[in-house]
LUMKE-915807 format. One line per field, with one value per residue (C-alpha): residue number from 0; residue in one letter; y negated, z negated, x negated. Coordinates in Angstrom, 2 decimals, always signed. Layout:
// residues N
pos = NUM, ... .
code = A, ... .
north = Y, ... .
up = Z, ... .
east = X, ... .
// end
This chain:
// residues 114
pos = 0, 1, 2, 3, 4, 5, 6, 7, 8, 9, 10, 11, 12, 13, 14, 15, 16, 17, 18, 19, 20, 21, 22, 23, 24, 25, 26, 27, 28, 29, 30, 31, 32, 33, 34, 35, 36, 37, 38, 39, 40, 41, 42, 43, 44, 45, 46, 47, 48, 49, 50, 51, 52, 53, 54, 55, 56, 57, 58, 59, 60, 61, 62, 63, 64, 65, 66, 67, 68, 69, 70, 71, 72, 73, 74, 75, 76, 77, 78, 79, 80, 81, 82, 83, 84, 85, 86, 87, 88, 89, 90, 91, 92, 93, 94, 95, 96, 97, 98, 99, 100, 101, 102, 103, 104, 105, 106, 107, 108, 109, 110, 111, 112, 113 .
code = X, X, X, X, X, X, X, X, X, X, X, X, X, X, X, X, X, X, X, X, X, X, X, X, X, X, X, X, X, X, X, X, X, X, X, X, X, X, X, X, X, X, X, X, X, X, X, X, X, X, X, X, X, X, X, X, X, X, X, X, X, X, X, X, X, X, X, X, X, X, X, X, X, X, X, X, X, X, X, X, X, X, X, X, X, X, X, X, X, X, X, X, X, X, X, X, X, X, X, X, X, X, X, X, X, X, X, X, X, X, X, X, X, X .
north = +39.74, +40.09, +41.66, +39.22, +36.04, +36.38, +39.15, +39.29, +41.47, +42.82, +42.80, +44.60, +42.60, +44.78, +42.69, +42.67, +46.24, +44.59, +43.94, +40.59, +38.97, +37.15, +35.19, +33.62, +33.27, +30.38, +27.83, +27.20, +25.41, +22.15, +19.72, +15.70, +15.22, +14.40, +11.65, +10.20, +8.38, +6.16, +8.18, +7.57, +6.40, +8.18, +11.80, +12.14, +14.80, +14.43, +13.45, +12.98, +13.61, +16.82, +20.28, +22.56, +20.43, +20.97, +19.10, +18.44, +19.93, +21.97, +21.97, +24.86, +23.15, +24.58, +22.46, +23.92, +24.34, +22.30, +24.37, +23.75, +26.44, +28.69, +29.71, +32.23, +31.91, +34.09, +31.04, +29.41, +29.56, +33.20, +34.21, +37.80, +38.73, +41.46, +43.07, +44.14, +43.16, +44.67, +47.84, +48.31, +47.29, +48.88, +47.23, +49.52, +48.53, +44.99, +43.61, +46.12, +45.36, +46.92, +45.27, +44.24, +43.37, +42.28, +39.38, +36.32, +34.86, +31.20, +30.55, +27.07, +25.81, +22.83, +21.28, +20.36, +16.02, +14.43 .
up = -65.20, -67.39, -70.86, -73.00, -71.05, -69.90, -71.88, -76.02, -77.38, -80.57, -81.21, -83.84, -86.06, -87.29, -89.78, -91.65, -90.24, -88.89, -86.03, -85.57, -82.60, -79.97, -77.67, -75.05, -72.53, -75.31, -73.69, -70.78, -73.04, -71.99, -75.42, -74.83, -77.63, -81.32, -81.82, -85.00, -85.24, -88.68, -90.82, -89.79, -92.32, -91.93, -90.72, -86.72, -85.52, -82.21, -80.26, -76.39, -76.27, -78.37, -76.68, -78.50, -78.17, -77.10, -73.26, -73.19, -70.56, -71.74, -71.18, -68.92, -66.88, -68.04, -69.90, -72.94, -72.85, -75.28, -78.21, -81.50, -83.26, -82.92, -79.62, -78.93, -76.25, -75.05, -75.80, -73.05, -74.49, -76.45, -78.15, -77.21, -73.24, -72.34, -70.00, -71.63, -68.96, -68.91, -69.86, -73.63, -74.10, -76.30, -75.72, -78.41, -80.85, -81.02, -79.20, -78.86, -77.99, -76.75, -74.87, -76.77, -76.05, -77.25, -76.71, -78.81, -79.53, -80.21, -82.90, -82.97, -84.98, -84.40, -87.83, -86.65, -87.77, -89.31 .
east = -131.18, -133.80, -133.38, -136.02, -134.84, -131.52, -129.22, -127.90, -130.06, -130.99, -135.16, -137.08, -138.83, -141.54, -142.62, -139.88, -138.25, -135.07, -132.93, -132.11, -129.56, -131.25, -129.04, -131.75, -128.40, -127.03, -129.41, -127.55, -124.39, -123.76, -125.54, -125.39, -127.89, -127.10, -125.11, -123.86, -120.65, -119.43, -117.17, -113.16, -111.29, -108.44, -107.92, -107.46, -104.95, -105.86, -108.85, -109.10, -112.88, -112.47, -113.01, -110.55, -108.14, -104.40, -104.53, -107.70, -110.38, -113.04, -116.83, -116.28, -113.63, -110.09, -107.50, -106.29, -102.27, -100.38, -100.19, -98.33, -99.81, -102.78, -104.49, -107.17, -109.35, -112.41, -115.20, -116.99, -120.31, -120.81, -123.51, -123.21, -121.77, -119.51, -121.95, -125.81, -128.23, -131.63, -133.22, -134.33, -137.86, -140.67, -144.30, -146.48, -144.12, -144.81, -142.06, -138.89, -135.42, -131.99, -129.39, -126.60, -122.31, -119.61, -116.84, -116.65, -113.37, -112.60, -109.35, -107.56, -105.64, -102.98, -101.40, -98.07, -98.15, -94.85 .
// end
């Protein structure tokens, strides 16, 4: 694994003298191109092609249990990993960066319907 191409990393931006969060790993998400749909006219509370959905399969395979009321989840697609991958990086100070880690959490929410 390669720190620049594959890890979350943090890179110095010596332009501007900060760090900033670089998540090259974030490519790989599953994206079926923008699509626009007309507005609904009335709210859904369920939708069968929706991802966080209670029931409904995920991008990354899993189905989501039938909740009623909130469920957490590590997300599928994080912008930072567990694990940093790569070595930090300093080439003369033009481009530096240090691995970075941490876990990214996805929260939803079910509104009960009567």
């Amino acid at each position: 694994m390669t720190l620049l191409n594959d890890a979350s990393h943090r890179r110095f931006n010596p332009l501007t003298r900060e760090w900033v969060l670089v998540s090259p790993h974030r490519t790989q998400r599953p994206w079926l191109g923008q699509t626009e749909r007309a507005a609904r006219p009335t709210e859904q509370h369920y939708d069968p092609d929706c991802y966080l959905c209670p029931g409904n399969r995920r991008a990354n395979g899993e189905v989501n249990p039938p909740y009623p009321q909130t469920l957490v989840f590590p997300n599928d697609f994080p912008a930072l990993q567990r694990e940093a991958g790569g070595e930090a990086i300093n080439e003369s100070g033009l481009i530096v960066a240090e691995p970075e880690r941490g876990i990214a959490k996805v929260v939803c929410f079910c509104r009960a319907t009567t």
